[in-house]
BAFI-3210 file (N, C-alpha, C; in Angstrom, 3 decimals, decimal comma, padded with zeros to 6 digits):
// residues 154
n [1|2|3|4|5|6|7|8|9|10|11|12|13|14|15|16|17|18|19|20|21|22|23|24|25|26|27|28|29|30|31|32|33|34|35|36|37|38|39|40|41|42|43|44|45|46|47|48|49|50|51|52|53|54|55|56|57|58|59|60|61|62|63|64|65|66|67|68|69|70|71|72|73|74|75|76|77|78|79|80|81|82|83|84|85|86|87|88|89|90|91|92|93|94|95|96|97|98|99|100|101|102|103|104|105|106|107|108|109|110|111|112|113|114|115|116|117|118|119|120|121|122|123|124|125|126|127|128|129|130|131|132|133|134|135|136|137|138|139|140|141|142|143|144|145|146|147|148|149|150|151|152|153|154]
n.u [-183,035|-180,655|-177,060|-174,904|-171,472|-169,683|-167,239|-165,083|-165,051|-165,441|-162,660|-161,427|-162,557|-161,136|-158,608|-158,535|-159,275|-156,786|-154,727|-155,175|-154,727|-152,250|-151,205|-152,450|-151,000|-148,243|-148,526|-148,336|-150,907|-153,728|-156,465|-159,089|-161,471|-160,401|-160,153|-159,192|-157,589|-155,078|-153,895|-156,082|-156,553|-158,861|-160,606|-160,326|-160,397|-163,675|-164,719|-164,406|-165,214|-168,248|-168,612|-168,237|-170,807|-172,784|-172,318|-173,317|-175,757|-176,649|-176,337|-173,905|-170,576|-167,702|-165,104|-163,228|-160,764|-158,878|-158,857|-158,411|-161,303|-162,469|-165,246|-167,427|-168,784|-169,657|-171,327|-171,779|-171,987|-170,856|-171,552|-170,802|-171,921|-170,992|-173,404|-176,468|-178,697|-177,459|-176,263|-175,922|-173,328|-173,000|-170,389|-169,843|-168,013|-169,039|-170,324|-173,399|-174,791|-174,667|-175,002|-175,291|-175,126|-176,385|-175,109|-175,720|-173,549|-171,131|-168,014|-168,840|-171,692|-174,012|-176,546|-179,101|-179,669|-180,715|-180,829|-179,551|-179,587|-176,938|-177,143|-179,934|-179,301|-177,307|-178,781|-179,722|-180,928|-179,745|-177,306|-174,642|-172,839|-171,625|-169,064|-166,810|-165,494|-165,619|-167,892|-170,923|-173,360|-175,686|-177,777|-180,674|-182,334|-184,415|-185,566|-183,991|-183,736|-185,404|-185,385|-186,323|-184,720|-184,653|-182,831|-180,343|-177,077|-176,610]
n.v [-227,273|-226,593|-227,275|-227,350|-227,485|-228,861|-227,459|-229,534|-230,877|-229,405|-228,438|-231,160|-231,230|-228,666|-229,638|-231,502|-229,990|-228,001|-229,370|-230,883|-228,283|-227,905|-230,560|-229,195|-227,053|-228,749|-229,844|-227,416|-226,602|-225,273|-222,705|-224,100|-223,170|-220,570|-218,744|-216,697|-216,945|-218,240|-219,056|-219,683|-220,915|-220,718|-221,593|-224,321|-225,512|-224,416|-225,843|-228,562|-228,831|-228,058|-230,315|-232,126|-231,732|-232,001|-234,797|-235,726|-234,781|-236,354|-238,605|-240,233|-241,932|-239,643|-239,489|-237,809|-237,806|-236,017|-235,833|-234,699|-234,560|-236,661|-237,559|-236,036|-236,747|-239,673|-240,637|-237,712|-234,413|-231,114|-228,407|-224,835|-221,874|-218,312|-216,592|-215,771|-215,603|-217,444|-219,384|-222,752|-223,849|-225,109|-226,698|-227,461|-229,805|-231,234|-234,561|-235,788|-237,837|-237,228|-236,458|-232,951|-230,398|-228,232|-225,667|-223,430|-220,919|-220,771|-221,293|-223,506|-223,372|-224,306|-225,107|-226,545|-226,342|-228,017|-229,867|-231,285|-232,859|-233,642|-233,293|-232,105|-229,860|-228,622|-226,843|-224,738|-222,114|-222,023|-220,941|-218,377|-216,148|-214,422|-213,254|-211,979|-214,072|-216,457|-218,691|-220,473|-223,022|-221,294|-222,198|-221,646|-222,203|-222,200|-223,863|-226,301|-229,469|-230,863|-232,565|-233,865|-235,141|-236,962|-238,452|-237,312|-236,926|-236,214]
n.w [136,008|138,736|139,054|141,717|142,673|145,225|147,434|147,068|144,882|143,055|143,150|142,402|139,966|138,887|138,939|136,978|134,934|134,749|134,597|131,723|130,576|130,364|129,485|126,802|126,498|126,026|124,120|122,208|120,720|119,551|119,899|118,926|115,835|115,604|117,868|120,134|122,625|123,966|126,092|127,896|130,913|132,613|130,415|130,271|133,001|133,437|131,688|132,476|135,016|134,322|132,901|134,794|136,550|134,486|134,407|137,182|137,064|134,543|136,523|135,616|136,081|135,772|133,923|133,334|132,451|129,612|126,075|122,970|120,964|122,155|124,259|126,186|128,496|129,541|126,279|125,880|125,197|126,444|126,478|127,762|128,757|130,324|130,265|130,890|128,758|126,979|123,599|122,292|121,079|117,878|115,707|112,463|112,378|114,380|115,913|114,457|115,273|118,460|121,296|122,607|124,837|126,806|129,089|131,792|133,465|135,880|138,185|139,779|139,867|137,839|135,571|133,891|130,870|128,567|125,838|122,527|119,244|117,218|114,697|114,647|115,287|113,706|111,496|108,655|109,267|112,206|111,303|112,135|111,811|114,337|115,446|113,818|111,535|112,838|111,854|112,751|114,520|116,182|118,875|120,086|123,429|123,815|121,271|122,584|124,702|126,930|129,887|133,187|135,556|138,233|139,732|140,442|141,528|144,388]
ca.u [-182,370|-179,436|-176,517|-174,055|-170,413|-169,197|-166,028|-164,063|-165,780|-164,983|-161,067|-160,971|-163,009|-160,346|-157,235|-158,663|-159,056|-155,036|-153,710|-155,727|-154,253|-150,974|-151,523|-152,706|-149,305|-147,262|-148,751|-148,195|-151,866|-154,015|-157,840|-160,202|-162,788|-160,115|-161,112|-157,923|-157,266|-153,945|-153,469|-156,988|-156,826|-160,582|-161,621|-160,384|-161,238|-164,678|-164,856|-164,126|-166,416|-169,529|-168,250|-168,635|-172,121|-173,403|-172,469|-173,722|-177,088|-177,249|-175,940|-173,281|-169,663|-167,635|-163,842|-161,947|-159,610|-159,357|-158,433|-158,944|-162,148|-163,069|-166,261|-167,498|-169,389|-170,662|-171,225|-172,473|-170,557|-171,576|-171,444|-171,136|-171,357|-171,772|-174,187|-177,581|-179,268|-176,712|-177,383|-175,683|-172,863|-172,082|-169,860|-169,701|-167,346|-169,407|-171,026|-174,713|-175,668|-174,550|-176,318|-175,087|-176,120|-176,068|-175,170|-175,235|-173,163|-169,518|-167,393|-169,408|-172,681|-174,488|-178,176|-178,666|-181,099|-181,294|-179,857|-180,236|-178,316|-175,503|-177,584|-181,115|-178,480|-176,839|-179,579|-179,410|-181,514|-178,984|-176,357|-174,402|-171,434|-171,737|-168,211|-166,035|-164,502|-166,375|-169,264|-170,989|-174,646|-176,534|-179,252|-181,557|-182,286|-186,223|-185,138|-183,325|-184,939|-185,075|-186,021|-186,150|-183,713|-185,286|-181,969|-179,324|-176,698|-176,369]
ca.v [-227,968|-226,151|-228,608|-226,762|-228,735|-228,686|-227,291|-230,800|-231,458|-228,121|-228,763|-232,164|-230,963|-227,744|-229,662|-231,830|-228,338|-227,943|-230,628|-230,259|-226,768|-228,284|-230,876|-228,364|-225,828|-229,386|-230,281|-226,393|-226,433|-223,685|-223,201|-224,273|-222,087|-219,212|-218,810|-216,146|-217,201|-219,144|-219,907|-219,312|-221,594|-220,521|-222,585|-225,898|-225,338|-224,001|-227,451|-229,700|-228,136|-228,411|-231,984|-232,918|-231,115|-233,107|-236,106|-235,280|-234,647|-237,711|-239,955|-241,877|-241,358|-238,597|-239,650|-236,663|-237,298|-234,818|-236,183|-234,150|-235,508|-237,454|-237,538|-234,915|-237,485|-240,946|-240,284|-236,991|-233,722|-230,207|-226,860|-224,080|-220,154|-217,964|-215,832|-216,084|-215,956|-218,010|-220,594|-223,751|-223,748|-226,550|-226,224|-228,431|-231,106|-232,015|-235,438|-235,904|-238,948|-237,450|-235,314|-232,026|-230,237|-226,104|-225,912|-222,158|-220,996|-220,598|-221,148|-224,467|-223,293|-224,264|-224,631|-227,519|-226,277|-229,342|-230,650|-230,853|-233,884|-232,463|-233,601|-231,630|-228,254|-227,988|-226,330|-223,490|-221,231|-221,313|-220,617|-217,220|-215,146|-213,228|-212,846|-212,021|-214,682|-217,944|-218,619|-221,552|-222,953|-220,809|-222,980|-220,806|-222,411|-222,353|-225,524|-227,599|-230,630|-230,430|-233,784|-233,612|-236,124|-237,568|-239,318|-236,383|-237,018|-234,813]
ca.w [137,100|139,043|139,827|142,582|143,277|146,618|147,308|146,615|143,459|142,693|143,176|141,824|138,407|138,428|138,982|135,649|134,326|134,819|133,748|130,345|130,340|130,494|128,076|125,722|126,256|126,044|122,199|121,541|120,597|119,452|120,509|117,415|115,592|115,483|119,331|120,596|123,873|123,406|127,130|128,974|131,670|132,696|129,526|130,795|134,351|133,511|130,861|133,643|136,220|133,505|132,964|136,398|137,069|133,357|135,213|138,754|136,471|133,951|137,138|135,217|136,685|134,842|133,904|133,940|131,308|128,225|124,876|121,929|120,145|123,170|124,729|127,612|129,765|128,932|124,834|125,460|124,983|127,163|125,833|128,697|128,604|131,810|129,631|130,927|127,504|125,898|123,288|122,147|119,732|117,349|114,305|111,121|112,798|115,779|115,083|113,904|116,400|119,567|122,338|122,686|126,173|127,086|130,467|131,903|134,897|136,081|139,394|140,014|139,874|136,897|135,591|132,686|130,117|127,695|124,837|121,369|118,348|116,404|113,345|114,429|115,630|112,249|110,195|108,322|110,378|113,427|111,220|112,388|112,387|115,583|115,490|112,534|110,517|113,458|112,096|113,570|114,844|117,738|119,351|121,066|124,661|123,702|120,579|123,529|124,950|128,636|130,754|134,272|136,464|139,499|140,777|140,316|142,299|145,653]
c.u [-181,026|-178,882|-175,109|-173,109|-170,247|-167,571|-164,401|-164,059|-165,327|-163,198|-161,168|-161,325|-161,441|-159,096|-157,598|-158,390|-157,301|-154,349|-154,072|-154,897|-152,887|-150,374|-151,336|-151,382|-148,316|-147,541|-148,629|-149,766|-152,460|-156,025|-158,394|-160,712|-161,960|-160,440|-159,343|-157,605|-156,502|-154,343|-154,335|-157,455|-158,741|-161,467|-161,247|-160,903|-163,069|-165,348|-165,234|-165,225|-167,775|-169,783|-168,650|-170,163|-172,973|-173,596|-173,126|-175,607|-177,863|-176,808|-175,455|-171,650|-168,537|-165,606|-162,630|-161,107|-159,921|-158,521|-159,520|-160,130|-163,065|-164,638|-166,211|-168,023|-170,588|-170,193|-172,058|-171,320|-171,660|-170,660|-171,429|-171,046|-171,807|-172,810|-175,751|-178,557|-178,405|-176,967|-175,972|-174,849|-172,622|-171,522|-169,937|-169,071|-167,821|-170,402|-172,559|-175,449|-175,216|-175,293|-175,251|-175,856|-175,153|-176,150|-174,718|-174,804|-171,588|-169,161|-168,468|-171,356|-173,018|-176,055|-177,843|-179,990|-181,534|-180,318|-180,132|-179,024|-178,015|-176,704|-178,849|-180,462|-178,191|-177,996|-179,396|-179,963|-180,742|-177,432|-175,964|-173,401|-171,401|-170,471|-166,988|-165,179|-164,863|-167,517|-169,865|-172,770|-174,652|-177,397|-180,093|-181,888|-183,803|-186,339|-184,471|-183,895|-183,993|-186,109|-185,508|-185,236|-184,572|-184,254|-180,498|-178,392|-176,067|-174,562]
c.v [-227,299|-227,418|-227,254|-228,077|-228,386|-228,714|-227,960|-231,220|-230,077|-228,230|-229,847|-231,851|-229,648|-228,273|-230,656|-230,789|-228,045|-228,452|-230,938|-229,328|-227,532|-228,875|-230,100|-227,637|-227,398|-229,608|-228,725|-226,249|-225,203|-223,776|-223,201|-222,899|-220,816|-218,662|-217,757|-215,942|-218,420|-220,214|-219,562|-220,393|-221,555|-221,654|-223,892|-226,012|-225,291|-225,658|-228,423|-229,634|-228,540|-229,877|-232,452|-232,571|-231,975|-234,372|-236,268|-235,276|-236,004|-238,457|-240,872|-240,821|-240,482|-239,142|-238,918|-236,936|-236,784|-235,377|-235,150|-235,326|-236,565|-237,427|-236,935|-235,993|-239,148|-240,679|-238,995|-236,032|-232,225|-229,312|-225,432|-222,834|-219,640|-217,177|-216,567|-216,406|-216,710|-219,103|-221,378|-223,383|-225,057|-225,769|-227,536|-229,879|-231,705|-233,135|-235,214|-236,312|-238,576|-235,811|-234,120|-230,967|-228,600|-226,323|-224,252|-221,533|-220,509|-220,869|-222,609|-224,152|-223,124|-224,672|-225,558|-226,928|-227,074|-229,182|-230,457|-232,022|-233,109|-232,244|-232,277|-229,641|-227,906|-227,571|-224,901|-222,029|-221,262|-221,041|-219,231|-217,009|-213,971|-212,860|-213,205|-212,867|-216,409|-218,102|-219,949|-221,371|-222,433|-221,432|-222,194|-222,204|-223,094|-223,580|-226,612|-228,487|-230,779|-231,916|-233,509|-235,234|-236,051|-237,786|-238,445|-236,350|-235,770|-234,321]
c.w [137,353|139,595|140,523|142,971|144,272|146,210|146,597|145,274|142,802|141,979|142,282|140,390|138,060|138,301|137,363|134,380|133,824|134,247|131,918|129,976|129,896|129,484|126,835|125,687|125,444|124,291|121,914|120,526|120,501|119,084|118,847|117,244|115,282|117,015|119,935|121,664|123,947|125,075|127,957|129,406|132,262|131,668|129,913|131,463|134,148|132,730|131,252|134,212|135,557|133,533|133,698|136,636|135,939|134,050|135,972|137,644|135,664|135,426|136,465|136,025|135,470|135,328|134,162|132,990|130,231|126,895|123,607|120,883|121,018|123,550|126,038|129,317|128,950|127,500|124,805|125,857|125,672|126,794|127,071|128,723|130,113|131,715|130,005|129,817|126,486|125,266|122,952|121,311|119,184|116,128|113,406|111,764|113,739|115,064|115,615|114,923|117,592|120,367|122,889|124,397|126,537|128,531|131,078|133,557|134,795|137,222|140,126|140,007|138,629|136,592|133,812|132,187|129,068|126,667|123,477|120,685|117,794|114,855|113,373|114,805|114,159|110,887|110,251|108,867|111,788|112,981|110,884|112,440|113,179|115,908|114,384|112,354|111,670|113,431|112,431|113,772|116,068|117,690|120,526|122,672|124,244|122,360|121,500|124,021|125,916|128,900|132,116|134,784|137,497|140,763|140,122|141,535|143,274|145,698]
res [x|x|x|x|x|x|x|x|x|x|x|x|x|x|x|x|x|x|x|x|x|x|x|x|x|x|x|x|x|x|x|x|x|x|x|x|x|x|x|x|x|x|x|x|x|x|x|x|x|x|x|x|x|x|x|x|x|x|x|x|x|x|x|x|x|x|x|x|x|x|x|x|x|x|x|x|x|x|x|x|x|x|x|x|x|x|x|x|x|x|x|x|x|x|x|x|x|x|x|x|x|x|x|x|x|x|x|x|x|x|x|x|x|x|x|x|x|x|x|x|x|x|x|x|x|x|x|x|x|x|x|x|x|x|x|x|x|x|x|x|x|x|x|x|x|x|x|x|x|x|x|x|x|x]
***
């Protein structure tokens, strides 16, 4: 299922994006995982944007505020790369009981390929260090659990 924002939805998810960003500079914050992109606005923005399109997909309404630890949409949390073959990451701290969701895309156009619980991601077979010294679960795309939406909002 591709979900495309419209221009407004676009803005309103990026200016969430911003103000996150902002946030984040104001606590002097520093990205998890070892992740070395102090001040890459792109990762809020792009955060947001997913956020909104998750929503727009489950059909529940999508809050927009960013609290560390929070929840992405409803009680579910969305993972996004612009990498066509990209898979899912979770790490050790993401919880067990909640739904996890790979969403692939950028610049509002995204493409939901399913989901997967923190609990059934964290096994030892998707655990990788594809980049020195963050190692973490990859969820291949082809383990995700994909349901179709009917009533996705336009």
């Amino acid at each position: 299922m591709k979900i495309k924002l419209s221009n407004s939805q676009m803005m309103m998810a990026a200016n969430v994006g911003v103000i996150r960003h902002l946030q984040f500079i104001k606590r002097n914050a520093r990205p998890m995982y070892g992740l070395d992109v102090p001040t890459d606005w792109k990762l809020q923005i792009e955060g947001a944007m997913s956020e909104y399109a998750l929503a727009k997909y489950l059909n529940v309404h999508w809050e927009g505020v960013g609290f560390p630890d929070a929840d992405d949409v409803g009680n579910e949390d969305v993972r996004v790369t612009p990498h066509e073959n990209g898979s899912l990451i979770l790490h050790d701290r993401d919880k067990d009981d909640k739904k996890y969701w790979l969403l692939i895309g950028q610049n509002g156009e995204y493409e939901i390929k399913g989901y997967i619980f923190g609990r059934d991601g964290k096994q030892k077979k998707y655990w990788q260090e594809k980049v020195k010294g963050r190692p973490c679960y990859f969820i291949p795309q082809y383990d995700l659990i994909y349901e179709t939406r009917k009533n996705v909002q336009k």
